[in-house]
C-alpha positions in Angstrom: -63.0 2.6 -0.7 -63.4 2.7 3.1 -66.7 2.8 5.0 -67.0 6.5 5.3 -70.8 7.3 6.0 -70.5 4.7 8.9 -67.8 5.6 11.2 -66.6 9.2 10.0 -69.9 10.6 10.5 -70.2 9.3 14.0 -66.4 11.0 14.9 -67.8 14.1 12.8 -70.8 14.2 15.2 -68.8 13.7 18.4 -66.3 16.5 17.5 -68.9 18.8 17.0 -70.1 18.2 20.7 -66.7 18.4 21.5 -66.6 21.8 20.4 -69.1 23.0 21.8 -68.4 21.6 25.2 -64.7 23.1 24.7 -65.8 26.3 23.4 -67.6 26.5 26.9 -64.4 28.3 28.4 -64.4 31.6 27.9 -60.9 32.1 29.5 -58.9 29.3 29.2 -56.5 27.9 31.6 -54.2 26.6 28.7 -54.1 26.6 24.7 -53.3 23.7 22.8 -49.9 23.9 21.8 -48.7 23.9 18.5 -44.7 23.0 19.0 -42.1 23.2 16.4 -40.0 20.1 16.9 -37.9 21.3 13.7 -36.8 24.2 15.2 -35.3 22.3 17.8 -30.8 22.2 18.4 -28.9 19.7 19.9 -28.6 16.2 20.6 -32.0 16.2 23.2 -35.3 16.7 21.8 -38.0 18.3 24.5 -40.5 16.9 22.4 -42.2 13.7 20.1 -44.8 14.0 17.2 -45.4 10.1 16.9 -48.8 8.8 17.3 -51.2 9.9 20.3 -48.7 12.3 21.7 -48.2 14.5 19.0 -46.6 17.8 20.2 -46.5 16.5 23.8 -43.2 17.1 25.9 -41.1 13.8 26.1 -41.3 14.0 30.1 -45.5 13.7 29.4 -45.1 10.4 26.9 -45.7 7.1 29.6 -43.7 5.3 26.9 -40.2 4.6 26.1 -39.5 7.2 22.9 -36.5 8.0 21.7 -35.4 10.8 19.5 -32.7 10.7 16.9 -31.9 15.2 15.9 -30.5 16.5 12.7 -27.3 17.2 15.2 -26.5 13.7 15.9 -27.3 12.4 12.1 -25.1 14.7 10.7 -22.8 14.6 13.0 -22.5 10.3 12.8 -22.3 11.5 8.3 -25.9 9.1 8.7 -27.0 7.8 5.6 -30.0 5.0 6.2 -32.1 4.2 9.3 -29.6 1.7 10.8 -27.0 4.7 11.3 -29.4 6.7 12.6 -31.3 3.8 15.0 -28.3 2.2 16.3 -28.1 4.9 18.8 -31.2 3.6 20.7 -31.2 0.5 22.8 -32.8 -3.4 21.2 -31.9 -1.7 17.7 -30.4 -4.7 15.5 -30.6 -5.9 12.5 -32.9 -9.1 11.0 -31.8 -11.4 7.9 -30.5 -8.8 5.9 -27.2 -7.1 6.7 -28.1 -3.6 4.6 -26.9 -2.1 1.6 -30.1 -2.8 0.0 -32.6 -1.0 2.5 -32.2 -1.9 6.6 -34.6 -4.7 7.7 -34.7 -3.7 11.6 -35.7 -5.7 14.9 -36.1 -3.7 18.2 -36.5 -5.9 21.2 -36.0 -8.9 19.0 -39.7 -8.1 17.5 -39.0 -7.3 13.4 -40.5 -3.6 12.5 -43.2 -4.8 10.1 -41.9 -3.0 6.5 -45.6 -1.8 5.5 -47.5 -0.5 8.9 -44.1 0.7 11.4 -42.7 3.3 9.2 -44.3 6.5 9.3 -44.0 9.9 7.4 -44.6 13.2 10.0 -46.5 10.9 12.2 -49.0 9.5 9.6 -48.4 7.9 6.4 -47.4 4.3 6.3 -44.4 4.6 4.1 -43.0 1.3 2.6 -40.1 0.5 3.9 -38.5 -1.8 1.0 -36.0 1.0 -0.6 -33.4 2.6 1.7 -35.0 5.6 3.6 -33.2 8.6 2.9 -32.0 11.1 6.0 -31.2 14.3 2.9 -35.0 15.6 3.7 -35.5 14.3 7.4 -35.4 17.3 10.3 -35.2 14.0 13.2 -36.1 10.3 13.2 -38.2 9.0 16.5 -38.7 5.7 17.8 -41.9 4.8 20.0 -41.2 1.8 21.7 -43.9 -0.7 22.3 -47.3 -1.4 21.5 -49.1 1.2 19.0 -52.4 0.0 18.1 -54.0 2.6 20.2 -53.1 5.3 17.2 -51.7 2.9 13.9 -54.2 0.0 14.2 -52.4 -3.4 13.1 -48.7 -3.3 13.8 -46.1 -5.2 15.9 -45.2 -4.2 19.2 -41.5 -3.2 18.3 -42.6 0.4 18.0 -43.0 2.4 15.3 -41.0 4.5 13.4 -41.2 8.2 12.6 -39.5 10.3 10.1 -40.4 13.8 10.1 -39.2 15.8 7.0 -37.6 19.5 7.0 -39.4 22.3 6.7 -39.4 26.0 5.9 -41.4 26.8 9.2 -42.7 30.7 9.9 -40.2 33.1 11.4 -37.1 30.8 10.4 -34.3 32.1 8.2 -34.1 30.5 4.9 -31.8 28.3 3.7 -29.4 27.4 0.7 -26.7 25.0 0.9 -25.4 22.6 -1.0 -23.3 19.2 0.1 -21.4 16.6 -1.7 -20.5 13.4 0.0 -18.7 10.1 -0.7 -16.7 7.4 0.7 -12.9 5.4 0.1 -15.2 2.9 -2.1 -16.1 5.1 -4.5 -19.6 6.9 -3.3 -20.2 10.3 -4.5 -23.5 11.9 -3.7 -24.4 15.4 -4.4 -27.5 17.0 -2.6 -29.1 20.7 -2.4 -31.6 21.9 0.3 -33.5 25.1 -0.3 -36.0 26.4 1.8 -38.1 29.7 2.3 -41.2 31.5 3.0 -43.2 33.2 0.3 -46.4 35.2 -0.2 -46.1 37.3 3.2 -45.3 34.5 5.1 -48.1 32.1 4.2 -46.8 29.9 2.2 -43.5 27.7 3.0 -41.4 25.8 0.7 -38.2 23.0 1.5 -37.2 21.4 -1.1 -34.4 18.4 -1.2 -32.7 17.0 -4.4 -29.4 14.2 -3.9 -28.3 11.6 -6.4 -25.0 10.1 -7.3 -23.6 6.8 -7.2 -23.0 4.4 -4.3 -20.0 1.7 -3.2 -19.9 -0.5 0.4 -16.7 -1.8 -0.3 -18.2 -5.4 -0.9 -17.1 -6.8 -3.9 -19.2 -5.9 -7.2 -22.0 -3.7 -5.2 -22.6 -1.0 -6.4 -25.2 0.9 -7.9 -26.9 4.6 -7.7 -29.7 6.6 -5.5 -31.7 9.0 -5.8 -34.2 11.4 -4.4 -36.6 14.6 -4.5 -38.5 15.6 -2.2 -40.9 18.6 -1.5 -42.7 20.0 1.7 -45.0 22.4 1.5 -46.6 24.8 4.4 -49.8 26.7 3.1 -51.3 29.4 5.8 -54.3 30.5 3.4 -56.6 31.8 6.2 -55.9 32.7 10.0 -56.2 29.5 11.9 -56.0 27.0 8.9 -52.6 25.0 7.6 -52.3 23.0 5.3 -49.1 20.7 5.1 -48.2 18.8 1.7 -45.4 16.2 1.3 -43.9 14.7 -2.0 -41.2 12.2 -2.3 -39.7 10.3 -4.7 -36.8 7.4 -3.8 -34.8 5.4 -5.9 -32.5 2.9 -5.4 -30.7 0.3 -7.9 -27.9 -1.1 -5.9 -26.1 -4.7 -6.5 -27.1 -7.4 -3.8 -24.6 -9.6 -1.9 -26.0 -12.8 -1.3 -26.9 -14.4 2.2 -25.3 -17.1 3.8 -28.3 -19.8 4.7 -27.6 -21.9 8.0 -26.8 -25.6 7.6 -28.8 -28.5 8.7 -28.3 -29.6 12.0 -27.0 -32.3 13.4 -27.4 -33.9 16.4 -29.3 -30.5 17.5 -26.4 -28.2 16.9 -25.9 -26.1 13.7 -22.1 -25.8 12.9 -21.5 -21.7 11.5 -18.7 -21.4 9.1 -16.4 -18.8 10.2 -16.6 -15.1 9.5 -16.1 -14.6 6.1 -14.1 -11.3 5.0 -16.6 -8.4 5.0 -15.8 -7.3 1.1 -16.7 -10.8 -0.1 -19.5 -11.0 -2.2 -20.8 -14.7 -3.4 -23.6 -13.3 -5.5 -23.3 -11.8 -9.3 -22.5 -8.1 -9.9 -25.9 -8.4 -12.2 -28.1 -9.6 -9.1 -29.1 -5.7 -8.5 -32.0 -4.9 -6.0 -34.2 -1.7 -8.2 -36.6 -0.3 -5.8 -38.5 3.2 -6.8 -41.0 4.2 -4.2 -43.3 7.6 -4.3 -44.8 9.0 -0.7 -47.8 11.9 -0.8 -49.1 12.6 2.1 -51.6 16.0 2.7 -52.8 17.2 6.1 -55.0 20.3 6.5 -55.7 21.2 10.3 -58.2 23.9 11.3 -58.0 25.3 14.7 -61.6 27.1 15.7 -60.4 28.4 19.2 -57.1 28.1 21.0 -58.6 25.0 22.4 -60.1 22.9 19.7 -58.7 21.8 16.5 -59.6 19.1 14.0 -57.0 17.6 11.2 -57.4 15.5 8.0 -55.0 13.8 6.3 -54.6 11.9 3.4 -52.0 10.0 2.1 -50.8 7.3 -0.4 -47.2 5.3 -0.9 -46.1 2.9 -3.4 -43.1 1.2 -3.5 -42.0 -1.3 -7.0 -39.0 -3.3 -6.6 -37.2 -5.9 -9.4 -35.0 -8.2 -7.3 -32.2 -10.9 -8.1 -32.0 -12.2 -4.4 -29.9 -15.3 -3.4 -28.6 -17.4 -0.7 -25.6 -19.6 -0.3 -26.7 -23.1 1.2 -25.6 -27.0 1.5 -22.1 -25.8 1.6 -19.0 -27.6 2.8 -17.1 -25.9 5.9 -14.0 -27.9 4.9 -13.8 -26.9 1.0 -16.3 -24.3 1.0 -18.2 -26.0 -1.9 -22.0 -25.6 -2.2 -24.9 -23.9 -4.0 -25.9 -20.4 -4.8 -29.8 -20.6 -4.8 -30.8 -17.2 -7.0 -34.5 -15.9 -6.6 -35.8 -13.8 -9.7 -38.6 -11.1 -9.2 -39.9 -8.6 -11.0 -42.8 -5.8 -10.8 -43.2 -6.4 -7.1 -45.7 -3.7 -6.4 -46.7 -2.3 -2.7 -49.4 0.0 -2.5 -50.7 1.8 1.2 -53.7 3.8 1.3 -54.2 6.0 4.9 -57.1 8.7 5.5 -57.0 10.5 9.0 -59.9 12.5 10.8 -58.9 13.7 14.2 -60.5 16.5 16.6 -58.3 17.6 19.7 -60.2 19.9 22.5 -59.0 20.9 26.0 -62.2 20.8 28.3 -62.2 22.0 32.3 -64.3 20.2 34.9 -63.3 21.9 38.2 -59.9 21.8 38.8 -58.9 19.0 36.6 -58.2 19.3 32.8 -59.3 17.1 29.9 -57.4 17.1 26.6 -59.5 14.7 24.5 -58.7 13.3 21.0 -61.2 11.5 19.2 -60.2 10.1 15.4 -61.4 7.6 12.8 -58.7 6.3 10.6 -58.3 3.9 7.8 -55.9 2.2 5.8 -55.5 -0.1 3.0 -52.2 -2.5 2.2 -51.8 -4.1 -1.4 -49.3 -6.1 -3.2 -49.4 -8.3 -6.3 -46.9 -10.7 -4.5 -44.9 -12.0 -7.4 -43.8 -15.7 -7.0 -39.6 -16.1 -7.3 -38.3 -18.8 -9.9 -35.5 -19.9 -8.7 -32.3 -21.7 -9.8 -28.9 -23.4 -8.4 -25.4 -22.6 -9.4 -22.2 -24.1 -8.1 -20.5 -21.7 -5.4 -17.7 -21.4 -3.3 -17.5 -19.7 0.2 -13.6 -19.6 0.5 -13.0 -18.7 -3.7 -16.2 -17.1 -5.0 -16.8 -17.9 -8.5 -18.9 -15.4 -11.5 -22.3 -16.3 -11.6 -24.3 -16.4 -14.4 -26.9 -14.7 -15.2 -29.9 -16.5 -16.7 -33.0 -14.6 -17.9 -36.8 -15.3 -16.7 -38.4 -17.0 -19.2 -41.9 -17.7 -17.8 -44.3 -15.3 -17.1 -44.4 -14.6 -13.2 -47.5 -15.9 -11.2 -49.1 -13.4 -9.0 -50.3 -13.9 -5.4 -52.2 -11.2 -4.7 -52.8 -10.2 -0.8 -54.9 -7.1 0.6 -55.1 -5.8 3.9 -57.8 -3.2 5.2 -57.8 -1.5 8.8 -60.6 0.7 9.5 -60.5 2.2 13.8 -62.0 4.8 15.9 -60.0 6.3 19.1 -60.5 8.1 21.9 -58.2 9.3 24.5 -58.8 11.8 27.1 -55.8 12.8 29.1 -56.8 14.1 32.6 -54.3 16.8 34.6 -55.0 17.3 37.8 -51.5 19.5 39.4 -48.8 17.2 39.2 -50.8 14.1 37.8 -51.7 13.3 35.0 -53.6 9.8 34.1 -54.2 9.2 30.2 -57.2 6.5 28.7 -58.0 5.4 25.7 -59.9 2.8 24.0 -59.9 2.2 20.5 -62.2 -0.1 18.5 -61.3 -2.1 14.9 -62.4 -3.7 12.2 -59.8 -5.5 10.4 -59.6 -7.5 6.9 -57.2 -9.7 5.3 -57.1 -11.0 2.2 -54.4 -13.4 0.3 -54.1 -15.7 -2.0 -56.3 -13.7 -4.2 -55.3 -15.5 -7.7 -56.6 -19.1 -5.9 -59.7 -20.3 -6.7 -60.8 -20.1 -2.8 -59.0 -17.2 -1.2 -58.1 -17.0 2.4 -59.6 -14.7 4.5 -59.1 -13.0 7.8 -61.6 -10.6 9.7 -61.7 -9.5 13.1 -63.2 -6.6 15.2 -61.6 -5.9 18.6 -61.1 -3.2 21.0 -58.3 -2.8 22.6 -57.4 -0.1 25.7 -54.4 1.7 26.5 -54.4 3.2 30.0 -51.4 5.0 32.0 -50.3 7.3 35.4 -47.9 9.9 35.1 -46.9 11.6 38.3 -44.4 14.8 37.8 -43.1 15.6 41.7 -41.5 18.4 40.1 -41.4 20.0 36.5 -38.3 18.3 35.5 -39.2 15.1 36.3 -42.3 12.6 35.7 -42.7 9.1 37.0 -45.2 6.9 34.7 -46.8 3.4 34.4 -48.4 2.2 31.3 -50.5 -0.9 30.1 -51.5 -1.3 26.0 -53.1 -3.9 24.5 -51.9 -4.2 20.9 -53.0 -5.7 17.3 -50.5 -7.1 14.8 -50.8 -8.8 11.6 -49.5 -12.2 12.0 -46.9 -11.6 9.2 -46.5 -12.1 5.6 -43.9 -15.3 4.7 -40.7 -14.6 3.3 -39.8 -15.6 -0.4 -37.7 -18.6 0.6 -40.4 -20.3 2.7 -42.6 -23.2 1.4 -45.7 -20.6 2.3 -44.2 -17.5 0.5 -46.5 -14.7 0.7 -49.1 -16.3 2.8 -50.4 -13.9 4.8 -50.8 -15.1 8.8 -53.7 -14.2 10.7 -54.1 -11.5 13.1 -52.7 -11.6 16.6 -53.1 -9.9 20.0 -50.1 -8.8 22.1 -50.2 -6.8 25.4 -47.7 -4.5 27.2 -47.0 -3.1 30.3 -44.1 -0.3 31.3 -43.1 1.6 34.3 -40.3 4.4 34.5 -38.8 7.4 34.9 -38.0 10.1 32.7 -36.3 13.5 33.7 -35.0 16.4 32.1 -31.2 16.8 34.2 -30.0 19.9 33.4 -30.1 22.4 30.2 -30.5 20.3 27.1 -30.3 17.2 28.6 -32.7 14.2 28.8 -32.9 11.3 30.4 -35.1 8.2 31.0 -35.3 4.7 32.7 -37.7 2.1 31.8 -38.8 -1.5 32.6 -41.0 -3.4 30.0 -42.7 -6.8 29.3 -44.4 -7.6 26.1 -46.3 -10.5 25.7 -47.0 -11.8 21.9 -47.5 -14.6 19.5 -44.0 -16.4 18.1 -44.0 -15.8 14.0 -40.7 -17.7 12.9 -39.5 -19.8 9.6 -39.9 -24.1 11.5 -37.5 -26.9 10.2 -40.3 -27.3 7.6 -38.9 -24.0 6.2 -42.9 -22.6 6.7 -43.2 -19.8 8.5 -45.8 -20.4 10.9 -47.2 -18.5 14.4 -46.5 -20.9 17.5 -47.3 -20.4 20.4 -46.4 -17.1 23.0 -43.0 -15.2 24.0 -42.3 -12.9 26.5 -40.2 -9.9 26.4 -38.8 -8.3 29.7 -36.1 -5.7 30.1 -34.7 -2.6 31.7 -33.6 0.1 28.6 -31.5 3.5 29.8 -31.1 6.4 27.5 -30.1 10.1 27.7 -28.8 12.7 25.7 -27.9 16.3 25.2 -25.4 19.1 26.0 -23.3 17.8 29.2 -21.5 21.3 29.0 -20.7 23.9 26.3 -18.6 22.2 24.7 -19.2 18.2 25.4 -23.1 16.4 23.7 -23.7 12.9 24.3 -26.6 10.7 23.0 -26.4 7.2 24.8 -28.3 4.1 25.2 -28.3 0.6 26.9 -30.9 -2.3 26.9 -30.9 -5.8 29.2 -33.5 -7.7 27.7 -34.8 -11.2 29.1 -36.7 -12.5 25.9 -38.0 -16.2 26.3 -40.4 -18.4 25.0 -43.2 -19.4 27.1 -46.1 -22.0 25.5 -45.8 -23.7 21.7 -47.3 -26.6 19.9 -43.2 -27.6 19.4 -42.4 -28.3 23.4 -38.9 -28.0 22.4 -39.4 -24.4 21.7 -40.2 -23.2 25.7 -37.6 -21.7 27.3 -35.3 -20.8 24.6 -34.4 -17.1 23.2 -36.3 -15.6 20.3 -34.1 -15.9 17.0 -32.0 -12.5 16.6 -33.1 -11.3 19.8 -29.9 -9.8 21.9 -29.7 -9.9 25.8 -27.5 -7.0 25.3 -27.3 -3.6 23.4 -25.5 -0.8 24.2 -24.5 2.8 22.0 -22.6 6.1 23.0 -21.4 8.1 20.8 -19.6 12.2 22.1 -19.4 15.5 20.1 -16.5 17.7 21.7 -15.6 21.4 20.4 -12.0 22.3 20.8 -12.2 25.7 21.9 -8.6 26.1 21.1 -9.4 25.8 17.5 -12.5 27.7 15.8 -14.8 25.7 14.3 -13.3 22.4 15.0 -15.3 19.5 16.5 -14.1 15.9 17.2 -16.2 12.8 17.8 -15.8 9.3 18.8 -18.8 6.6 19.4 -18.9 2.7 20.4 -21.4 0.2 19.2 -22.5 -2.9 21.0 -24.3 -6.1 20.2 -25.0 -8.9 22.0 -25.0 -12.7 21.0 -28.0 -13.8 19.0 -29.3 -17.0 18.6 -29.6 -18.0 15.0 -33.4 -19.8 14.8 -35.9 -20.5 17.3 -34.2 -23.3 18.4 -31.3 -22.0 19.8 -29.2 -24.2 17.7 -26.4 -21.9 17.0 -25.5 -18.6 18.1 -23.7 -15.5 16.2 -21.5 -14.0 18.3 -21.6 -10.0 20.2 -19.5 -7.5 18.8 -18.4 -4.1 19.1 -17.7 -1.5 16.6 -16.2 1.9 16.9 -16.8 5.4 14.8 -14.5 8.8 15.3 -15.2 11.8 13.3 -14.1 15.2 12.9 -15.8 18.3 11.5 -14.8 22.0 11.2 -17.2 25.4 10.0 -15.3 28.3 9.1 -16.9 31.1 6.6 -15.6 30.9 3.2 -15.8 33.8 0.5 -18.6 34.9 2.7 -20.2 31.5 3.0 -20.3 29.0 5.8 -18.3 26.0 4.8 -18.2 22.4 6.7 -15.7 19.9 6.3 -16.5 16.5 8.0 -14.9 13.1 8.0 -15.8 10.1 9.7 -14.4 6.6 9.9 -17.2 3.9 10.7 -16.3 0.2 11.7 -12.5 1.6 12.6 -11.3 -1.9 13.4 -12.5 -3.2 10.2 -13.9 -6.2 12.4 -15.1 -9.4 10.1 -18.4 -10.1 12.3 -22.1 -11.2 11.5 -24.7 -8.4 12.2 -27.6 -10.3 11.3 -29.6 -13.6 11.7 -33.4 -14.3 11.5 -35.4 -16.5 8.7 -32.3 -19.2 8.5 -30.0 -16.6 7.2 -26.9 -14.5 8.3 -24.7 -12.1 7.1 -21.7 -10.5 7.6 -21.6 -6.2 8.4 -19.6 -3.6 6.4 -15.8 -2.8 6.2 -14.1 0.0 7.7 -15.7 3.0 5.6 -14.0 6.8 5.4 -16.7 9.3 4.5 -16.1 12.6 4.0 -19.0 15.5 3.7 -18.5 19.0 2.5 -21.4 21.4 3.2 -21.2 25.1 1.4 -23.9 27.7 2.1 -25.1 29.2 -1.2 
């Protein structure tokens, strides 16, 4: 259990005094607002909920954020996080090319799976199971460094799901949809929501199931999920939010294609394979089920002070037949299908919250202060992988067979704890606004539990965040930002010679400048330079994944989106990114590009309404990404590529009911391409998919 005398009782103690000093005001300039992001229509969002910003206009965030509405994921028919993400700049994907859940690098940094996720803000959520979009109201990305608000996590950014709602004063809602694909997908959802009890109590409830195809030969499988969010007003001033999910996710796993050893410092790449070949066994499935609770009550004493708590809990248990083709032959295609066996891996987060918000005046200038105590706790059992060999070929796939464990499994336990207290006060004085924060840590790490001598890490740092925003008008803000941040150093992959050893903790720092500005009605825009500065985690030629040394991580990233006129949205994105490696033990290393890191990225994607017709909408988007190089060496690179999407929709009442019939084609070349590297693997993207979507009001 965390240390909760210690450090809550000081942040209890300090809110009180913030109250009081708050309370002071007997007619305050300004309230602390409350905004309803959910409510919110068209491709630009006005406003974020991630970390220390929650609530706060995007023009007042000194950080790259983007925002990814319910418009523009059902309009792209999104399914996972990928669909939704590509539309942001540095979004790729690392050593796994989806299908199973989407293993994500942005800004060539890999989203840590256990600490960048986030439920409404707050819960760690495991991100080992696809991440269904049926119950999400918008998905947000906050770029950078977070360790101000979420403690240990890379500085890739962190990534923030919030889930529907059945807020006050909305109209309730009933519809059903069935989806599917040309594969063979057919997934059937509801979504009910309403507001009970005279308005004090709101309910959203999501159900979807049904079975899944990619068009790669022998994956398939099923999904499933339920979720539940409730909104409890029992007393004036008091809310309590609750939020129940349950995912599932038993889908067949096409193996990865390992890279060759290389010769004379060059690693030859087979060519593209054909993007429905499939060189694992239709019986290697990936079975993830993963449960999310998270409950937040949030008490608000005047229209300037509040405090919130939150508690929460995710688990996420997977069985997994994972393989990789290696050794192979480029002329006959001969080699060997390595298959990795787990089962009962077992994922456990832990995250309690106490925060108190108050707006205080000193004179003319304003202080919004947040001061919080949070902790959280990471387990797994870390399950070893027997492995075995089969004969394989890339150009004529054979059946594999399937061989059952007959060992018991070993266990490698690991534990992570992160305990932190914050404090940010954000000063406005007319146009400017300067925001500083400090937040102080005490960090655990535990692994190789089952060993006779474990290994542990500790560490207590403090680490600041400070930034300027200047707004020479209201539309408009101008902003510089410097973060320090804290990051685990990683946990090694299952194919390494170290699998499961837990790295030790590691300190990056940030800095951003930019400009963000909101162009005309509905439409946002930003422009942002960045350099990140952080310790190199990467698989050697020893096949140990190791930390070595320092990269750097500099780059200009444009984005905008929104309603160009009243018939034309557009959601855009573009990121030049100068990634290098500056010290290492290995002097070979300085110099070259970050493995799967891309110089270039670029998304936009258009929703037009034909006038001329009722109803009808047509859309078209374009998907770019730049080469990659395929391990820290630089040895080979997977070439850039481009993929293209158009969809059309149309809404006309049916029997009384509103009716929506959508198609969209993804991948509309049907382009043979790799979309991932990292860890000594790549793989090869999907086919050319047809979806279709029909959504009924009931």
């Amino acid at each position: 259990m965390p240390h909760v005398p210690a450090r809550l009782s000081v942040v209890l103690l300090a809110g009180v005094s913030l109250f009081a000093t708050a309370a002071k005001t007997d007619e305050p300039s300004r309230e602390l607002e409350e905004l309803v992001v959910t409510a919110e229509h068209g491709f630009a969002a006005q406003a974020v909920q991630a970390g220390a910003f929650r609530n706060a206009r995007l023009l007042d965030t000194p950080l790259t954020v983007n925002v990814i509405s319910r418009e523009v994921l059902d309009a792209q028919a999104a399914q996972g996080l990928y669909d939704a993400l590509r539309n942001t700049g540095g979004v790729t994907r690392s050593q796994l090319s989806g299908g199973t859940y989407d293993n994500i690098a942005i800004r060539g940094i890999l989203v840590e799976n256990r600490g960048n996720y986030r439920l409404n803000g707050a819960l760690p959520v495991i991100n080992l199971v696809e991440q269904p979009l049926e119950n999400k109201a918008r998905v947000e990305v906050l770029k950078g460094a977070s360790a101000l608000y979420y403690g240990f996590v890379p500085p890739s950014g962190v990534i923030n799901m919030t889930t529907k709602r059945a807020e006050a004063g909305a109209a309730p809602v009933a519809e059903v949809t069935l989806r599917g694909d040309d594969h063979g997908s057919a997934i059937a959802s509801v979504d009910l929501g309403d507001r009970y009890f005279d308005d004090r109590v709101g309910a959203r409830l999501n159900l979807a199931g049904g079975h899944v195809e990619t068009g790669v030969d022998r994956v398939k499988g099923d999904r499933a999920l339920a979720a539940l969010a409730l909104d409890i007003d029992p007393v004036e001033n008091l809310r309590i939010d609750v939020d129940l999910e349950y995912i599932e996710k038993d889908i067949a796993e096409p193996a990865a294609i390992a890279l060759l050893p290389a010769a004379n410092g060059v690693i030859a790449l087979p060519a593209v394979p054909d993007n429905t070949l499939n060189l694992a066994g239709g019986w290697q499935h990936y079975d993830a089920r993963a449960q999310n609770m998270l409950a937040a009550a949030e008490y608000r004493f005047t229209p300037r002070f509040w405090v919130k708590v939150q508690a929460g809990r995710a688990e996420t248990v997977r069985d997994r037949a994972f393989s990789q083709f290696q050794n192979y032959s480029l002329a006959t295609g001969e080699g060997t299908l390595r298959v990795f066996q787990t089962l009962g891996q077992k994922y456990v987060n832990r995250n309690l919250r106490a925060e108190a918000v108050g707006l205080i005046d000193t004179g003319p200038i304003e202080h919004e202060v947040v001061l919080g105590w949070t902790w959280n706790e990471r387990e797994q059992n870390g399950r070893q992988s027997p492995t075995y060999d089969v004969a394989q070929n890339l150009f004529q796939p054979r059946e594999v067979p399937h061989r059952p464990l007959t060992t018991p499994l070993t266990q490698n336990p690991s534990a992570i704890r992160d305990e932190g207290t914050y404090l940010v006060d954000r000063v406005t004085w007319g146009p400017l606004q300067v925001m500083a924060g400090v937040r102080w840590t005490d960090y655990e790490s535990r692994s190789n539990l089952a060993a006779a001598t474990p290994t542990v890490y500790s560490a207590e740092k403090t680490t600041p965040a400070v930034a300027v925003i200047y707004k020479p008008r209201d539309w408009v803000s101008l902003y510089a930002t410097y973060l320090e941040g804290l990051e685990e150093g990683g946990i090694a992959p299952a194919n390494t010679v170290n699998a499961f050893e837990v790295l030790p903790p590691a300190k990056s720092e940030q800095w951003e400048a930019g400009v963000k500005a909101e162009l005309a009605e509905g439409v946002v825009a930003s422009l942002a330079y960045f350099r990140i500065v952080r310790p190199n985690a990467f698989t050697n030629g020893e096949r140990r994944f190791v930390l070595d040394g320092e990269v750097e991580y500099s780059g200009v990233e444009i984005m905008a989106s929104g309603e160009v006129t009243e018939t034309l949205s557009l959601v855009g994105s573009a990121l030049w990114l100068d990634a290098e490696q500056k010290r290492a033990a290995d002097a070979r290393l300085v110099g070259l590009r970050p493995e799967n890191t891309a110089e270039w990225t670029a998304s936009l994607f258009a929703d037009l309404k034909i006038p001329q017709v009722e109803g009808l909408v047509l859309s078209a988007g374009a998907f770019y990404t730049g080469d990659r190089a395929v391990n820290a060496l630089n040895q080979a690179f997977i070439d850039g590529y481009v993929t293209f999407d158009v969809g059309a929709r149309v809404t006309r009442e049916i029997a009384g009911r509103e009716t929506t019939f959508q198609v969209n084609v993804e991948n509309l070349a049907d382009k043979n391409y790799w979309n991932t590297a990292g860890n000594g693997l790549i793989g090869v993207g999907a086919p050319r998919t047809l979806k279709f979507r029909i959504t009924r009001a009931l």
